[in-house]
C-alpha positions as CSV (number, residue, x, y, z in Angstrom):
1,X,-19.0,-17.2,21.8
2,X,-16.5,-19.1,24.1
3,X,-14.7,-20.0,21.0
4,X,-13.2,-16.4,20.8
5,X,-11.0,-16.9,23.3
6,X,-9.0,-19.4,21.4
7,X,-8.6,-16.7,18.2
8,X,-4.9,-16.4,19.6
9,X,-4.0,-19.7,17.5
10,X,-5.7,-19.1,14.4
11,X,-3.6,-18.0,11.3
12,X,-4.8,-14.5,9.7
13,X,-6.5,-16.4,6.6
14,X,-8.4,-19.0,8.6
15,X,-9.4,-15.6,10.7
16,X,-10.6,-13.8,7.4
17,X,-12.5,-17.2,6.7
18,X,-14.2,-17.7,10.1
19,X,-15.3,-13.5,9.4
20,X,-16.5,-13.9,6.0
21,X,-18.1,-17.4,6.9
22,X,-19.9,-15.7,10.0
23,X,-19.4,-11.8,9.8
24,X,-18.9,-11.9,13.3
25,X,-17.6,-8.6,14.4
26,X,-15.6,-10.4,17.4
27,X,-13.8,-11.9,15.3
28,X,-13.1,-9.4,13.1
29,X,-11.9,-6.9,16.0
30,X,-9.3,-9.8,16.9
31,X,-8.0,-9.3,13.2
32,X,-8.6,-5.3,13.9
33,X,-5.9,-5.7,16.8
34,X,-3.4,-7.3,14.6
35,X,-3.2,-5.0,12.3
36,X,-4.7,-1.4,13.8
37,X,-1.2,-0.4,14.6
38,X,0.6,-1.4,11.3
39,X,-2.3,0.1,8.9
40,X,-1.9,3.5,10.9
41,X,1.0,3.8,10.2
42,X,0.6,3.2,6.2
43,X,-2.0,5.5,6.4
44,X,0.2,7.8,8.4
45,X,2.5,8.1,5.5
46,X,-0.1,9.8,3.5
47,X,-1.7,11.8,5.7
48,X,-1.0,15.4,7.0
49,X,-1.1,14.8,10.5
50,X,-2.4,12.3,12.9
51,X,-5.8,12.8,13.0
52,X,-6.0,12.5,9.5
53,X,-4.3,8.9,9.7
54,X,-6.6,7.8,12.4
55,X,-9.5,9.0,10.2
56,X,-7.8,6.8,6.8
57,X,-6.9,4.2,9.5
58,X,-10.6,3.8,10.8
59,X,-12.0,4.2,6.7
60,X,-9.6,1.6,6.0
61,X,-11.3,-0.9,8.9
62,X,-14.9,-0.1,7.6
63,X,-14.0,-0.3,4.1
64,X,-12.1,-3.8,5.1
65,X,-15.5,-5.4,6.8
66,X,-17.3,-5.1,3.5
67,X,-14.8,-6.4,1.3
68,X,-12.9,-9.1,3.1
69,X,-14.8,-11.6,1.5
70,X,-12.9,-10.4,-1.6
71,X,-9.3,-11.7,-0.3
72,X,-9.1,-15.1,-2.5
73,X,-5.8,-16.4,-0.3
74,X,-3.9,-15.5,-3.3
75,X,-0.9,-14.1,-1.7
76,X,-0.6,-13.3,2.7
77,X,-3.3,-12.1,3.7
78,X,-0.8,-9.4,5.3
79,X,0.3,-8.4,1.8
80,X,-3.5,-8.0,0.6
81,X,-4.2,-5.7,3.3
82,X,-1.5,-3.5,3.0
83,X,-2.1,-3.5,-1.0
84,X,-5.6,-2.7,0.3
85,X,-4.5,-0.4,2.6
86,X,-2.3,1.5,0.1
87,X,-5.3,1.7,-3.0
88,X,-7.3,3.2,-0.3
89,X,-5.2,5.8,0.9
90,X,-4.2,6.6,-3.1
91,X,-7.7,7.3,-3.8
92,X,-7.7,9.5,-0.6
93,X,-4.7,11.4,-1.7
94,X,-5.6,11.6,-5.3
95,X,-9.6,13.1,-4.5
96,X,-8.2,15.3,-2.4
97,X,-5.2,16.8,-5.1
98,X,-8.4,16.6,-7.2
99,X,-10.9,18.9,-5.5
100,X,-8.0,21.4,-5.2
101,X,-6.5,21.5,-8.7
102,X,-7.0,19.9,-11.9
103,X,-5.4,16.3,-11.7
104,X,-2.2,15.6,-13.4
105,X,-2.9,12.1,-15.9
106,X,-0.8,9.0,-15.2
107,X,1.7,8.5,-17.7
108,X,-0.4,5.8,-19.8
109,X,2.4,4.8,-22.4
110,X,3.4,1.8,-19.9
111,X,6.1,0.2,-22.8
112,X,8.2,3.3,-23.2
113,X,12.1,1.9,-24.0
114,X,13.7,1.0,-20.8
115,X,16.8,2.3,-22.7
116,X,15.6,5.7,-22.8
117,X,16.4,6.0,-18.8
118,X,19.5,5.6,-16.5
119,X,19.0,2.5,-14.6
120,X,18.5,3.4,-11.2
121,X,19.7,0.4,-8.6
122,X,18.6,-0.1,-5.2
123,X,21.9,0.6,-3.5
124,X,21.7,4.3,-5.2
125,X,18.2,4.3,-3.7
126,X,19.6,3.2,0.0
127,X,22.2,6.1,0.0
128,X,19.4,8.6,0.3
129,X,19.4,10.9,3.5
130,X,16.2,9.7,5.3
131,X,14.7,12.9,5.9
132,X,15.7,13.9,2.5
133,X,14.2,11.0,1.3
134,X,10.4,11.4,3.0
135,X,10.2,14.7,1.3
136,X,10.8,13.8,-2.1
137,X,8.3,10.8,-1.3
138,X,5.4,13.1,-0.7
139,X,5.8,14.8,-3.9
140,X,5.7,11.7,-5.8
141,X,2.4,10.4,-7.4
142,X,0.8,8.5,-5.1
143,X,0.9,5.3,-7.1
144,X,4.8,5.4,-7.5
145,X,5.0,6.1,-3.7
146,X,2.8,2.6,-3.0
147,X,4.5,0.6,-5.3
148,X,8.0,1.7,-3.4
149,X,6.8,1.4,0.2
150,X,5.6,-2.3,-1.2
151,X,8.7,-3.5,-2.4
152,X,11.3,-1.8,-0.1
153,X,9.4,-1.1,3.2
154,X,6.7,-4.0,3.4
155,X,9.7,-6.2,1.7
156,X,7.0,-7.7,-1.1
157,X,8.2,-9.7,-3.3
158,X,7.7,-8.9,-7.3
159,X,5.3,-11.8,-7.9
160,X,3.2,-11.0,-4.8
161,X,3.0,-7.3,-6.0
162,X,2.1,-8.7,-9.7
163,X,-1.1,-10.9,-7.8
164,X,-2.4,-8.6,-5.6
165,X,-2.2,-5.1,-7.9
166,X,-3.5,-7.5,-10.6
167,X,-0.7,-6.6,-13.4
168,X,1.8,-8.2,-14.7
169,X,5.7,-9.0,-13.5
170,X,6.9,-6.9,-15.9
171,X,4.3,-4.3,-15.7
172,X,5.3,-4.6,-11.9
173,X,9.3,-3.5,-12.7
174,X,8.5,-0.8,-15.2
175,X,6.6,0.4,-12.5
176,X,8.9,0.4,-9.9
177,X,11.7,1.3,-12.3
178,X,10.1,4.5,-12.6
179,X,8.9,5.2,-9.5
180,X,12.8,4.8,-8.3
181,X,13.5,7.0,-10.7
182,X,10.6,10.0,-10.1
183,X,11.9,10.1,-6.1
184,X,15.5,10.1,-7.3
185,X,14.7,13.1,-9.5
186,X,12.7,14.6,-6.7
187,X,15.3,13.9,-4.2
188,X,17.8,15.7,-6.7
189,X,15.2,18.8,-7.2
190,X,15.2,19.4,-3.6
């Protein structure tokens, strides 16, 4: 027990080992402080008010405890958790659009011509009024709002996105191709 004291030097994957190796529940509120603040906050972006995030936030923790021993040290585990963090709170988002209306399908036909769509750059995306901005993200699906807040607010890089969502590189752009270009067509709706 004496040994928690030194937690301070460990890095967060020999922390997730020494949890999964021990599920000591010490250790795993040292990794709880780390992070509490920064998951909130993801969650916070998909709630409805505070309560709610701190409700996501706390799911998030529980949900984390059982399935830590899942995290292969693939990527950071910074970037697994937010990944993590960001299925969870889809799911959340995506029951709850579900119990109150019938639940609008994914577009499944993944290989549609890139051609067929104005290419939207990132600059174009960066001009956005803020405020403007948040609004046309919560209208967005869910999915295209995590795979944005990956690449441009958590700052992941394509290839760590591509290991932890378990698709491909290319899979990964069309993706974010289109989610750039549902907010910027929900930005231009509003």
């Amino acid at each position: 027990m004496g040994d928690l004291k030194n937690t301070n030097h460990l890095s967060d994957e020999e922390l997730v080992y020494k949890i999964v190796a021990t599920n000591n529940t010490h250790l795993f509120a040292v990794l709880y402080d780390r992070y509490s603040a920064v998951v909130y906050n993801k969650c916070y972006g998909f709630a409805k008010n505070k309560e709610e995030a701190q409700d996501l936030t706390h799911d998030v923790f529980i949900r984390l405890f059982i399935k830590l021993r899942t995290f292969k040290g693939k990527s950071k585990f910074s970037t697994w958790l937010y990944s993590f963090t960001y299925n969870f709170c889809v799911n959340y988002v995506q029951r709850d659009t579900h119990k109150k209306k019938e639940h609008k399908t994914i577009i499944t036909d993944e290989i549609k011509e890139a051609d067929d769509y104005d290419e939207i750059d990132d600059a174009t995306l960066f001009e956005l009024k803020s405020d403007k901005l948040a609004k046309a993200m919560t209208i967005i699906d869910p999915n295209d709002k995590m795979i944005l807040l990956m690449k441009y607010q958590d700052d992941i890089s394509i290839k760590e996105i591509s290991s932890v969502l378990e698709i491909g590189e290319s899979a990964v752009k069309m993706r974010l191709k289109r989610a750039k270009e549902k907010v910027v067509k929900a930005y231009n709706d509003l």
